[in-house]
MIDOSE-1310 file (N, C-alpha, C; in nm, 2 decimals, decimal comma, always signed):
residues 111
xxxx	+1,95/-0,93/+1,45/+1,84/-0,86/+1,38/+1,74/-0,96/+1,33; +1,59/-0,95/+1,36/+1,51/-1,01/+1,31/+1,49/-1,02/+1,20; +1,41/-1,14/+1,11/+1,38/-1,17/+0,99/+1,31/-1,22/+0,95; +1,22/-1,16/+0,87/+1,05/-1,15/+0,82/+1,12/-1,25/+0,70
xxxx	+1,05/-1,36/+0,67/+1,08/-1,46/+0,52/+0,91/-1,47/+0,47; +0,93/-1,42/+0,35/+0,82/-1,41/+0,27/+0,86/-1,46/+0,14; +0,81/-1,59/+0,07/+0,83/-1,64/-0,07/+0,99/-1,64/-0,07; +1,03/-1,72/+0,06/+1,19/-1,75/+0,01/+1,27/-1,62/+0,02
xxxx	+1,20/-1,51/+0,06/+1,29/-1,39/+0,05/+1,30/-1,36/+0,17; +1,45/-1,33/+0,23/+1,43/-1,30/+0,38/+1,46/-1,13/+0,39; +1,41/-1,10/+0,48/+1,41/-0,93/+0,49/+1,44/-0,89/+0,63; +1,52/-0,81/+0,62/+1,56/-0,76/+0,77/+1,49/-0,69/+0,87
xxxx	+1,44/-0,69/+0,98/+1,33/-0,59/+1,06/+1,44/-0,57/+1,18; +1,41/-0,44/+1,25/+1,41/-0,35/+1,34/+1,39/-0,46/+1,46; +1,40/-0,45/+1,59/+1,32/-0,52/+1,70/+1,24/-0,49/+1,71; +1,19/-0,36/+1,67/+1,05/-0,35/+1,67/+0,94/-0,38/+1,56
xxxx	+1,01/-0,47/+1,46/+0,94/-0,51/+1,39/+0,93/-0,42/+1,21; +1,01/-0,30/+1,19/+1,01/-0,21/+1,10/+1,12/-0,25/+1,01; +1,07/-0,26/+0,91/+1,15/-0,31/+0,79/+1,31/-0,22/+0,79; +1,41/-0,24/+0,74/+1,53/-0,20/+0,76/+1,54/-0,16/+0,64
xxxx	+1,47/-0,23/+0,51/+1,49/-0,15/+0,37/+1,38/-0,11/+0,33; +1,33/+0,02/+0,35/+1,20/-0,01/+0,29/+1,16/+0,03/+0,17; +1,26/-0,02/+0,09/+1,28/-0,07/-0,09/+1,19/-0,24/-0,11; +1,21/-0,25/-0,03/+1,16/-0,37/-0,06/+1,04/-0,42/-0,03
xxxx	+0,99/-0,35/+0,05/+0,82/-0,31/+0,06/+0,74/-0,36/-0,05; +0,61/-0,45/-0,07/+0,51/-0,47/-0,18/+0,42/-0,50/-0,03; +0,29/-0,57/-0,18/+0,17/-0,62/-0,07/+0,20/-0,76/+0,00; +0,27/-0,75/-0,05/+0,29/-0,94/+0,03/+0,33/-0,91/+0,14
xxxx	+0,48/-0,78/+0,17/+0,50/-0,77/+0,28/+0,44/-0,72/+0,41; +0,38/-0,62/+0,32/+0,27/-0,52/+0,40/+0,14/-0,65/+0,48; +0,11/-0,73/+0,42/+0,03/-0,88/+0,46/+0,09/-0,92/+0,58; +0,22/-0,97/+0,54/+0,32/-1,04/+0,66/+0,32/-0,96/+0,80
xxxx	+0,36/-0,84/+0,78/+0,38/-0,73/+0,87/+0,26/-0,72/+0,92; +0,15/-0,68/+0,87/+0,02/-0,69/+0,94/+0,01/-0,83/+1,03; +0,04/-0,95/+0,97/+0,01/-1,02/+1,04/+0,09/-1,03/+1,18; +0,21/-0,99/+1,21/+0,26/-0,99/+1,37/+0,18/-0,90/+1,43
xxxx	+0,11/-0,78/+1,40/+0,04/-0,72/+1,49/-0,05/-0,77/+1,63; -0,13/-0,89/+1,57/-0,21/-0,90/+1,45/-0,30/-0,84/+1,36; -0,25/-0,74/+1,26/-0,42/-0,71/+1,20/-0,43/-0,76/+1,04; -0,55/-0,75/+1,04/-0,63/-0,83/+0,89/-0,64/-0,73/+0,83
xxxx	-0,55/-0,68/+0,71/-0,58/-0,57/+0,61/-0,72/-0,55/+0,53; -0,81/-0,45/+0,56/-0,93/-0,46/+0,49/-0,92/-0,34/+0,39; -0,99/-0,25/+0,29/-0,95/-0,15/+0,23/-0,94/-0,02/+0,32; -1,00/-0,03/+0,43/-1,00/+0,06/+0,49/-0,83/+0,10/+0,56
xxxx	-0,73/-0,02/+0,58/-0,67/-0,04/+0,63/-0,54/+0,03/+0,52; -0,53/-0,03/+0,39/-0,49/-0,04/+0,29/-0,52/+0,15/+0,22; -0,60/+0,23/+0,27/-0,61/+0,32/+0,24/-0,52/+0,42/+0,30; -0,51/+0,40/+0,43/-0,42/+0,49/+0,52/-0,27/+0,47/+0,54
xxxx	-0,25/+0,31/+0,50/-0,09/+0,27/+0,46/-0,08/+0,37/+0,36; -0,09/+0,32/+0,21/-0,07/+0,38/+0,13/-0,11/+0,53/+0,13; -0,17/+0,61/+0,19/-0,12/+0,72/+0,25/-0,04/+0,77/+0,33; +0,04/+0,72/+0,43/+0,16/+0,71/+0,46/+0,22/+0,72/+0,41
xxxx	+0,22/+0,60/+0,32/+0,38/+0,57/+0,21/+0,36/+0,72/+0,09; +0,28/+0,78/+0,04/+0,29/+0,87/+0,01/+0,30/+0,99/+0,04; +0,27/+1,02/+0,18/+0,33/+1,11/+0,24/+0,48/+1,14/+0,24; +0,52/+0,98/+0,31/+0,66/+1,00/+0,31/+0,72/+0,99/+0,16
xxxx	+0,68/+0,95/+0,08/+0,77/+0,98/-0,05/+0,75/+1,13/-0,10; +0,60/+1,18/-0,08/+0,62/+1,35/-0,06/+0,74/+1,46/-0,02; +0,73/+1,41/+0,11/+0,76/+1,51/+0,21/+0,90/+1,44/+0,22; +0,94/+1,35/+0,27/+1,11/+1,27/+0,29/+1,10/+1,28/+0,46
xxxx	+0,99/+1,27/+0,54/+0,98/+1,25/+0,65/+0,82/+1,17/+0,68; +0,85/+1,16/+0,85/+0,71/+1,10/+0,86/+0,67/+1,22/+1,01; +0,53/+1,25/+0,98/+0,46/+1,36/+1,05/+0,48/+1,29/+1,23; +0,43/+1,36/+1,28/+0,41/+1,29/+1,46/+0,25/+1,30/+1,46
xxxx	+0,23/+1,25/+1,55/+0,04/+1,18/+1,58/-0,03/+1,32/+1,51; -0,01/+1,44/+1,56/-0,11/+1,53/+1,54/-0,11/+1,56/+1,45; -0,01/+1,56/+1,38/+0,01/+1,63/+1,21/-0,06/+1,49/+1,12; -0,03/+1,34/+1,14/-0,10/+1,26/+1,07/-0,23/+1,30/+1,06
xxxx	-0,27/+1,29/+1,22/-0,42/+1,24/+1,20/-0,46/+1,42/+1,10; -0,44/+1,52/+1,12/-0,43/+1,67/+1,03/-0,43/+1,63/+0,94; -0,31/+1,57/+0,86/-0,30/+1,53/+0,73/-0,37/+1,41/+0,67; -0,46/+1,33/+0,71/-0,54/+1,25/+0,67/-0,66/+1,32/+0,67
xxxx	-0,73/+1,40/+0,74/-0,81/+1,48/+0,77/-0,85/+1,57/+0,66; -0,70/+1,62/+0,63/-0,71/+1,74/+0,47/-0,71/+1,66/+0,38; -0,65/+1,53/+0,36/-0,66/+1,45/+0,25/-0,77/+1,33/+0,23; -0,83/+1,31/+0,33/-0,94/+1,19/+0,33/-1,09/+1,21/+0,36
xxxx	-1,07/+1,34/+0,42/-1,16/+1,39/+0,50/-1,18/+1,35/+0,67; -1,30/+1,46/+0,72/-1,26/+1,45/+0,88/-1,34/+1,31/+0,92; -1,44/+1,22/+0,86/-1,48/+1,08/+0,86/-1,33/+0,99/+0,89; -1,23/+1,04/+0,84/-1,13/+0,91/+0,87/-0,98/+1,00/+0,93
xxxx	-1,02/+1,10/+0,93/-0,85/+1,21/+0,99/-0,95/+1,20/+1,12; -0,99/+1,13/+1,18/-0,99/+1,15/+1,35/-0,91/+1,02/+1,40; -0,88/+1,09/+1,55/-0,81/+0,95/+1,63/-0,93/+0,81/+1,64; -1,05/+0,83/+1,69/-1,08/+0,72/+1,68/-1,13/+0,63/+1,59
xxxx	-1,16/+0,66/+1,42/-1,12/+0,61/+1,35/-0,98/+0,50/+1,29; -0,86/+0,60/+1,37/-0,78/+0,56/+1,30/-0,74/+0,46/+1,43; -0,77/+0,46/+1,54/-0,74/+0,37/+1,67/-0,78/+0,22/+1,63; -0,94/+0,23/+1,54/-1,04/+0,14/+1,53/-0,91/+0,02/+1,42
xxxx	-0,87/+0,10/+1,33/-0,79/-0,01/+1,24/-0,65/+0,03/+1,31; -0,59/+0,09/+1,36/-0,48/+0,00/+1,39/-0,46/+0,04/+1,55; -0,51/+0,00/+1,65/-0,49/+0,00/+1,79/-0,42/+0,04/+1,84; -0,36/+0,11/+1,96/-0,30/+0,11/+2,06/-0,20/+0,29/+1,98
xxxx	-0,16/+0,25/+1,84/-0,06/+0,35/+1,78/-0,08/+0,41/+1,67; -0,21/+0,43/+1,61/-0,20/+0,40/+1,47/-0,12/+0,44/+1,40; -0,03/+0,57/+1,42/+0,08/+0,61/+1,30/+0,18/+0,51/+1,31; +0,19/+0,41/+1,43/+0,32/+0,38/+1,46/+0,34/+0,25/+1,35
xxxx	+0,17/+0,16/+1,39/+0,13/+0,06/+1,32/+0,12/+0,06/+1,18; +0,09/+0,15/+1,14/+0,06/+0,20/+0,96/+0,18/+0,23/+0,88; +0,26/+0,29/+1,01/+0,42/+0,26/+0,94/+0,46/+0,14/+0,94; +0,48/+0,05/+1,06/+0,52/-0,02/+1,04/+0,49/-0,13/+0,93
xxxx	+0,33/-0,14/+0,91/+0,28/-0,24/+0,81/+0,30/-0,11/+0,66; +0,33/-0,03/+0,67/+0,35/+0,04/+0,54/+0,51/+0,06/+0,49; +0,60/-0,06/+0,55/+0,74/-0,07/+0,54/+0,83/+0,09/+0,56; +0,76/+0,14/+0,64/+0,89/+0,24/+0,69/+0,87/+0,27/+0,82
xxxx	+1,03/+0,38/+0,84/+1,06/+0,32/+0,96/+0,99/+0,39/+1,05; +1,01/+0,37/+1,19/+0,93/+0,41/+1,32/+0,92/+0,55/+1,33; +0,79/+0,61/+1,34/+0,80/+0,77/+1,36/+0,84/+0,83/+1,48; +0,83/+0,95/+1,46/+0,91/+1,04/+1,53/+0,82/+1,04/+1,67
xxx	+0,89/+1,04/+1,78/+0,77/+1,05/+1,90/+0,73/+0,91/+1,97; +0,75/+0,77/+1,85/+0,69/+0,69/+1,90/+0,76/+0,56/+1,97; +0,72/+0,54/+2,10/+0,78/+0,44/+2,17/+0,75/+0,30/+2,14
């Protein structure tokens, strides 16, 4: 099992990179975890994590692509609930990435 070490503290990850506890989640890690991507957290970035992470503490699940980008859409408005918005900060996956740098685990759908 891989291991993310941040300030002495070692933390367990997925092989794909997704935190194993994600109790232990802050900004330091969310930083670390951005950085294997690699992405540079800007607020824009930091807006849609933490929408994530409250989603899922909402709901007790995590949505699939079309229901995210929906639900950022009803909650952020349609300027940042579109795909290419959300491709622009996290590439290739964005729900997959935003979880992952948002310390939880891999959504549903995503390879």
């Amino acid at each position: 099992m891989p291991i993310l070490e941040i300030d002495s503290q070692q933390l367990a990850t997925t092989d794909g990179g997704f935190l194993v506890d994600s109790s232990a989640w802050n900004e330091r890690v969310a930083l670390a975890l951005a950085a294997t991507l690699p992405i540079e957290l800007t607020a824009a970035h930091w807006e849609i994590v933490l929408f994530i992470r409250g989603y899922h503490q909402r709901f007790q699940h995590l949505p699939n692509t079309r229901m995210f980008v929906k639900a950022v859409q009803k909650e952020l408005g349609g300027d940042k609930g579109n795909s290419r918005y959300l491709h622009r900060l996290f590439p290739d996956s964005p729900l997959k990435y935003a979880c992952l740098v948002a310390g939880l685990p891999k959504p549903p759908g995503c390879v």
